[in-house]
C-alpha positions in Angstrom: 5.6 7.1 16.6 5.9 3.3 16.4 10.0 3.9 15.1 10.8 5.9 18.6 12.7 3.6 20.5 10.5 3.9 23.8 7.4 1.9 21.5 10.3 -0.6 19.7 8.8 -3.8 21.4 4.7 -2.4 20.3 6.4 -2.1 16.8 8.2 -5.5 16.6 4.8 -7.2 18.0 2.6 -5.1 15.5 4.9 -5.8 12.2 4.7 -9.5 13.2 1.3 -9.9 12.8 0.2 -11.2 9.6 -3.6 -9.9 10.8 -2.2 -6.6 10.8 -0.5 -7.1 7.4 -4.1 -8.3 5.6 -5.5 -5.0 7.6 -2.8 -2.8 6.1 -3.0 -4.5 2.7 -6.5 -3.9 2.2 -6.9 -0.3 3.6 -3.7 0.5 0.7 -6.2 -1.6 -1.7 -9.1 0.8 -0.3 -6.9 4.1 -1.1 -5.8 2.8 -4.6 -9.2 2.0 -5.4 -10.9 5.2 -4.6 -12.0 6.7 -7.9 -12.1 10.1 -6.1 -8.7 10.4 -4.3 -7.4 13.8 -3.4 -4.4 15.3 -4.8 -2.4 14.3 -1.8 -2.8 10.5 -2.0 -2.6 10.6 -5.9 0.8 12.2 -5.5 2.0 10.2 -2.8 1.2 7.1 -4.8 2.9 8.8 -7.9 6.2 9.3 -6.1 6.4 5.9 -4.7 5.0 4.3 -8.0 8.1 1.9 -8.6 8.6 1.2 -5.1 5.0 0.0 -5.3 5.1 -1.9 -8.2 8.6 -3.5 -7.1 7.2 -4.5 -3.9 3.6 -6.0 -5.9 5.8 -8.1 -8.7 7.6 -9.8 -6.2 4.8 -10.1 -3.0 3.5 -13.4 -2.9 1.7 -15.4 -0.5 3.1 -18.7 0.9 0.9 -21.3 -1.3 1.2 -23.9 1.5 -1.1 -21.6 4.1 -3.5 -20.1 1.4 -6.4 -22.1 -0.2 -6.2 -21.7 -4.0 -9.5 -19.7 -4.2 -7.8 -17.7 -1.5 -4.5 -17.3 -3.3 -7.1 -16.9 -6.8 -8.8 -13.7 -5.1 -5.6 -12.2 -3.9 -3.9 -12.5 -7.2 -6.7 -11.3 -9.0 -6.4 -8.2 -5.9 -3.3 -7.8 -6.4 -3.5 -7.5 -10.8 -6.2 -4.5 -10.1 -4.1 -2.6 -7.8 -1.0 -2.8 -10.2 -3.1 -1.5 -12.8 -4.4 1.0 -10.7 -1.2 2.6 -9.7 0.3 2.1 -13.1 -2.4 4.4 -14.9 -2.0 7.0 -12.1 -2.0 10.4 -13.6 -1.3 13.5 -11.7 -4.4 15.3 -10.6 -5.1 19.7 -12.4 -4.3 20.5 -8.4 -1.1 19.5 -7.5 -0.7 19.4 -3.8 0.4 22.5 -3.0 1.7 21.0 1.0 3.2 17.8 -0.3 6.7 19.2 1.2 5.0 19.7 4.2 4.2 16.1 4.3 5.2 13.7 7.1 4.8 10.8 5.7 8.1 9.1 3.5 8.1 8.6 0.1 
């Protein structure tokens, strides 16, 4: 919805919000986390794996706005969900409607 041209301006405003970034960040945290994730999210995250933990090695927060204990708790964040998302294993029930999925891998 956000990528059809008639919402362009909604999207451009939304993606330059580091609010909605933190927002985003921690509801991905949230779904990494879950220790009882259906099949679907577990192989969603399995198929975008090393685009995930591409994008977490090199994501860093500007020092010069964060306080260190700030910058601590998010590095410390940001270890856990790497080493949640490495140790992913496929679930016994494979998502029988992944290619019915609309979200991109």
């Amino acid at each position: 919805m956000l990528l059809d041209r008639s919402n362009a301006l909604v999207m451009v405003r939304y993606v330059r919000s580091l609010d909605n970034m933190r927002i985003l960040m921690n509801l991905l945290r949230l779904f990494v986390a879950n220790q009882n994730k259906p099949a679907e999210i577990v192989s969603i995250l399995i198929t975008n794996r090393g685009k995930l933990l591409r994008f977490f090695g090199d994501f860093k927060f500007d020092k010069d706005v964060l306080h260190l204990t700030v910058d601590e708790v998010f590095e410390a964040d940001k270890a856990q969900v790497v080493k949640e998302i490495a140790m992913l294993e496929p679930t016994n029930n494979p998502c029988a409607d992944l290619d019915k999925c609309d979200i991109p891998c």
